[in-house]
C-alpha positions as CSV (number, residue, x, y, z in Angstrom):
1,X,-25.7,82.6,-47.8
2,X,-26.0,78.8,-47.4
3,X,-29.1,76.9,-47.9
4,X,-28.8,73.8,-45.6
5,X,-31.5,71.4,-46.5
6,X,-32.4,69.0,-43.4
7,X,-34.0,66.5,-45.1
8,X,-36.8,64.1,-44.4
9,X,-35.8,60.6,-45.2
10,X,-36.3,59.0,-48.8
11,X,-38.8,56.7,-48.8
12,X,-38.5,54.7,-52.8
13,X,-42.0,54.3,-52.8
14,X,-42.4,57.9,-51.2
15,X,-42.0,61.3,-53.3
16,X,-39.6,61.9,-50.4
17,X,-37.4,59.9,-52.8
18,X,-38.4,62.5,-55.6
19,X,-37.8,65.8,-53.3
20,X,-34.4,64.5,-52.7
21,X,-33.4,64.6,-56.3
22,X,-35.2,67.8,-57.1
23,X,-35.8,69.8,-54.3
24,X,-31.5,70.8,-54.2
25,X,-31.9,71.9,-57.9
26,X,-34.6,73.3,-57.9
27,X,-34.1,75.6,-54.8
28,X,-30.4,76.3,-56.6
29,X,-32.3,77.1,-59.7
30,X,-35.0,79.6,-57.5
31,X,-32.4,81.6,-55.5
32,X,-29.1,81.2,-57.4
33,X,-27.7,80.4,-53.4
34,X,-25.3,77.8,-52.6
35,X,-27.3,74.5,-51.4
36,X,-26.1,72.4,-49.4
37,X,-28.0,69.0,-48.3
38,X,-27.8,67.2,-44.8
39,X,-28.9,63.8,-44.8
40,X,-28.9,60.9,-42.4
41,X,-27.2,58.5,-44.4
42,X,-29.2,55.3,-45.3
43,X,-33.0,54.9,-45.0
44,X,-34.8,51.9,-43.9
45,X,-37.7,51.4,-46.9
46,X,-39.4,49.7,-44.3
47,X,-42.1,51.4,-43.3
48,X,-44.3,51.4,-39.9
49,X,-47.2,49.6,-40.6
50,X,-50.0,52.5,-42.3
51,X,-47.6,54.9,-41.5
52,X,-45.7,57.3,-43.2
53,X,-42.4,56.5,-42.5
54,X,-40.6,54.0,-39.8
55,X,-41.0,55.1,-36.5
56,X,-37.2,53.8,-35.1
57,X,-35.5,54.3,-38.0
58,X,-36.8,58.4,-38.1
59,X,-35.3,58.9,-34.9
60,X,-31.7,57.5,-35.9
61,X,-31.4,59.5,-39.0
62,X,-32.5,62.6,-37.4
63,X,-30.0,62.0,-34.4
64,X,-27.1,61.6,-37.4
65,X,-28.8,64.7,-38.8
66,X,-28.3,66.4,-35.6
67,X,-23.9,65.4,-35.3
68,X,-23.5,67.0,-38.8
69,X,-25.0,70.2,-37.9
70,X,-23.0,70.3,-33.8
71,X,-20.2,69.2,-35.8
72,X,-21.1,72.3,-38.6
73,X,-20.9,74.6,-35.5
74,X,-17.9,73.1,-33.8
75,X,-16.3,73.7,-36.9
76,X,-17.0,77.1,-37.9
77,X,-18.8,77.0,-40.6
78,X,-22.6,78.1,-40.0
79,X,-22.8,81.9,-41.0
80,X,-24.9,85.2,-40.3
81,X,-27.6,84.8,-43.0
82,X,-27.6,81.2,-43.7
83,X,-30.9,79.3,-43.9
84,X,-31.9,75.4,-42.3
85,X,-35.1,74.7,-44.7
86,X,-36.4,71.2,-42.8
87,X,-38.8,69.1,-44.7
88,X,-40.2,68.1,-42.2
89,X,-41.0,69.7,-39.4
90,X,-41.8,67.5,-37.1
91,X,-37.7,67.2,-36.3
92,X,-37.1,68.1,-32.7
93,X,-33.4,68.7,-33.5
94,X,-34.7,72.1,-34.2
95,X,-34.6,72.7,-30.8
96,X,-30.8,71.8,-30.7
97,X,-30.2,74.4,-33.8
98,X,-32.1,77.2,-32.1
99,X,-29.9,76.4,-29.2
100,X,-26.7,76.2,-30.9
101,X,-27.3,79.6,-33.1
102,X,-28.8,81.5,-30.1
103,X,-26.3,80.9,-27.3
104,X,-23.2,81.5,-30.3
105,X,-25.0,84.5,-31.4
106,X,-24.8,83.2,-35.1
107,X,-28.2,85.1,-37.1
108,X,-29.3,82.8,-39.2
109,X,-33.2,81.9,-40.7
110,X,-34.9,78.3,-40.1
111,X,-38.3,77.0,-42.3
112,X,-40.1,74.0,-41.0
113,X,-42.5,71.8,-43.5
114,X,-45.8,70.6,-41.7
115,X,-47.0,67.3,-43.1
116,X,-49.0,66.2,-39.7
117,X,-48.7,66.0,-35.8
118,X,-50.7,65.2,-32.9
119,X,-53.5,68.3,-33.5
120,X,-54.0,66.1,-36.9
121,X,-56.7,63.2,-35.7
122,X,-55.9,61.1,-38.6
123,X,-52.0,61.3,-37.9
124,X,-50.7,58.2,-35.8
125,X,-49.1,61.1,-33.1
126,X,-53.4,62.0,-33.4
127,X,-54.9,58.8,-32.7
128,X,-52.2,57.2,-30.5
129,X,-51.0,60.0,-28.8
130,X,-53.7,62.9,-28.6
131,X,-53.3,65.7,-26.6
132,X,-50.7,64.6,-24.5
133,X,-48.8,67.6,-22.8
134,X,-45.3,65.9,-23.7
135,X,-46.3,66.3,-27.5
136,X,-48.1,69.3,-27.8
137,X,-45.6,71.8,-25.7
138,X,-42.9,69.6,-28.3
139,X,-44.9,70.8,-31.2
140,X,-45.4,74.4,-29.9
141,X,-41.9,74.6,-29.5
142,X,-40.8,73.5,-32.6
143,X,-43.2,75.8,-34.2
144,X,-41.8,78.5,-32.2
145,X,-38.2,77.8,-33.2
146,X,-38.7,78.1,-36.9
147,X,-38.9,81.7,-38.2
148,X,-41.5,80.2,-41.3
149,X,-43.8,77.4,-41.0
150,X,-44.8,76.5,-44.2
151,X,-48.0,74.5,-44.8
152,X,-49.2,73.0,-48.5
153,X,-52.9,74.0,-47.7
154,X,-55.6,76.2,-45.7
155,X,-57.0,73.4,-44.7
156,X,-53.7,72.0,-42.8
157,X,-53.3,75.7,-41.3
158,X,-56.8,75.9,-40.1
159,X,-56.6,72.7,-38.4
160,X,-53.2,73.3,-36.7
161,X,-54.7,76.4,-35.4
162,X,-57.9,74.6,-33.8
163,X,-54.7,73.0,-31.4
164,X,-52.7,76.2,-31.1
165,X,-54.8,79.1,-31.1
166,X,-52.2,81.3,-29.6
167,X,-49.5,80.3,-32.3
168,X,-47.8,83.6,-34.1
169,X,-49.8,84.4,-36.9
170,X,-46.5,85.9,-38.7
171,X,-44.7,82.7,-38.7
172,X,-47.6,80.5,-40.8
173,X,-47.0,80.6,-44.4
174,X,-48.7,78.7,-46.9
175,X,-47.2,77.6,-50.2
176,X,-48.1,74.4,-51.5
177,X,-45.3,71.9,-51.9
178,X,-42.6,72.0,-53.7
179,X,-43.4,69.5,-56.7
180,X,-42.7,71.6,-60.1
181,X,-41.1,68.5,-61.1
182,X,-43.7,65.9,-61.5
183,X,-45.0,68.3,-64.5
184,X,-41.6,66.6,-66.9
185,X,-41.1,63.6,-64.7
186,X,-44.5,61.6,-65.2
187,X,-44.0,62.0,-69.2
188,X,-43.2,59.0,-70.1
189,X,-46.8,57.8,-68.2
190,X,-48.8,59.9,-70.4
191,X,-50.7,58.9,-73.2
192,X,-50.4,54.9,-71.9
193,X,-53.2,52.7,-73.0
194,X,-55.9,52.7,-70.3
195,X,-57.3,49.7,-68.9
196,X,-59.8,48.7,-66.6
197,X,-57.8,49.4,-63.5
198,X,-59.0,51.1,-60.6
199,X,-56.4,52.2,-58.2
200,X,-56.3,52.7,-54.3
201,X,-52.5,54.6,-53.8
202,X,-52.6,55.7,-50.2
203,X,-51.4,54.3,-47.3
204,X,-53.2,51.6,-45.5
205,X,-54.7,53.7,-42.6
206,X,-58.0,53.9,-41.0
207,X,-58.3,57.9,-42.3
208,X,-57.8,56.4,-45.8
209,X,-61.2,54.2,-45.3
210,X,-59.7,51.2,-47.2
211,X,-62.6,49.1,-46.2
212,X,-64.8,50.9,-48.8
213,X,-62.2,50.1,-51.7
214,X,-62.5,46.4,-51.1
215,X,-65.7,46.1,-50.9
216,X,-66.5,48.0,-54.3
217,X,-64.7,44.6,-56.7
218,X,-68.4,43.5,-55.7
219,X,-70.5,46.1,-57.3
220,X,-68.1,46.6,-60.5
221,X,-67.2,43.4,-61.5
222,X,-65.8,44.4,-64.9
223,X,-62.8,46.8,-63.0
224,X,-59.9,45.4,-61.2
225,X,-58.9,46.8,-58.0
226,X,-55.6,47.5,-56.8
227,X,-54.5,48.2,-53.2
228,X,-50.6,49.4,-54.5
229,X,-49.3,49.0,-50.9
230,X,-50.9,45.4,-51.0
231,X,-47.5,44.9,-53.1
232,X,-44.2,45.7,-53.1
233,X,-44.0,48.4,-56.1
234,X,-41.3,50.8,-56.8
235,X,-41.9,53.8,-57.9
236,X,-41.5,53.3,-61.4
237,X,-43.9,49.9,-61.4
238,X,-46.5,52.2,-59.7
239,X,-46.5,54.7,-61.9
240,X,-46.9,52.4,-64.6
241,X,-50.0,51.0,-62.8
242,X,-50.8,55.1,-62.8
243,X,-50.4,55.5,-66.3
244,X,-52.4,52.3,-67.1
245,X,-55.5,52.9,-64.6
246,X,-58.6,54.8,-65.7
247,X,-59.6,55.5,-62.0
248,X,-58.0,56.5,-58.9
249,X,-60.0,55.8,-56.3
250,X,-60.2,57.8,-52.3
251,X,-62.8,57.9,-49.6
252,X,-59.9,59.8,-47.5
253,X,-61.8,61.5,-44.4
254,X,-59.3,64.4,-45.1
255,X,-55.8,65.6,-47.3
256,X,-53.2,68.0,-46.0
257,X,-52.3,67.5,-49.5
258,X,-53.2,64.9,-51.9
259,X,-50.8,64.1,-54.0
260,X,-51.6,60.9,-55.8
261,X,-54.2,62.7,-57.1
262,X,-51.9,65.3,-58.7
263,X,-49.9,62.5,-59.9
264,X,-53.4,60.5,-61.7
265,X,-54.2,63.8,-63.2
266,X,-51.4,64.2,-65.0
267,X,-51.1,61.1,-66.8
């Protein structure tokens, strides 16, 4: 069997950047399987605005995502029994896999990663888009294509089902996310000298409530307050900021999963 990562893009700032690195190995290391990675080539670091990743440039890696895997077909080399484990999701060239594998008759297993969507009101597809039929029936049938769906929290399943109460209960799985590695990788952060730093690390989005961050420098004057996407940090430089703060601040109206806050309690 072949493990065929479809991967969401690596953000530097992003521990999409971190699962690119690790996830292979450790997945390699879990099921002793051949892993095999497909990627869509260069990222732009860019980001939307708030947003998670950069909505044009998502939709031409996914599209060179999608050639390698009709190519993969074309040429043979898909198997019974191998697995597509997407990162995230929210990829519609699901849809074109499904196709491919059904109509060749080739058995193989797909997993999906659910990080947000349009039932998620804090989600940009939430607030910008809604219910729209377009995106929901999308969402549904991606769901419905892979044979898991794998969600880090209760929380994010119960709120997918309030949107799709007829979903198959057999196909939701929940298993936190896959980040064994930030246990070894934030050592070097530990034990740093703390100052009196108060961190804000999430995105700069109206479910984050960065509002109430700024206006707190008023109140604590001895603290200073730092908005990390206010600057141009890589990952490194923030967790150094991580490793230096005694606070890390949120007012988030919700958390699929938060992981900055696995990250502060750690170092």
């Amino acid at each position: 069997m072949t493990i065929y990562i479809v991967d969401i893009e690596a953000v530097d700032t992003r521990y999409t950047k971190q699962w690119k690195e690790y996830l292979p190995v450790q997945l390699r290391k879990a099921t002793h399987e051949n892993v095999v990675v497909i990627s869509g080539g260069e990222t732009p670091q860019a980001t939307t605005p708030g947003a998670f990743l950069n909505f044009g440039g998502t939709n031409v890696y996914k599209s060179k995502q999608l050639e390698q895997i009709g190519e993969m077909f074309c040429n043979g080399k898909v198997k019974d029994g191998d697995y597509f484990l997407y990162t995230d999701a929210w990829n519609p060239t699901v849809l074109q896999l499904k196709y491919m594998a059904e109509l060749l008759k080739i058995k193989i297993k797909i997993g999906g990663m659910w990080h947000a969507g349009s039932y998620d009101p804090a989600d940009f597809l939430g607030r910008l888009i809604g219910d729209a039929p377009w995106c929901r029936f999308a969402e549904q049938s991606m769901f419905e294509a892979y044979d898991q769906n794998f969600y880090a929290t209760q929380f994010h399943i119960d709120m997918f089902l309030e949107s799709f109460k007829n979903a198959t209960p057999s196909k939701i799985v929940r298993t936190g996310w896959p980040m064994e590695y930030l246990a070894n990788s934030l050592d070097s952060y530990k034990n740093m000298p703390k100052e009196n730093l108060i961190l804000f690390p999430h995105r700069i989005a109206p479910e984050k409530q960065p509002e109430i961050f700024r206006d707190l420098p008023t109140q604590l004057s001895d603290y200073e307050f730092i908005v990390c996407q206010d600057q141009t940090l890589t990952k490194n430089e923030y967790h150094n900021l991580l490793g230096r703060a005694k606070i890390v601040f949120s007012a988030n109206l919700q958390e699929t999963l938060g992981i900055s806050w696995y990250e502060g309690a750690l170092v």
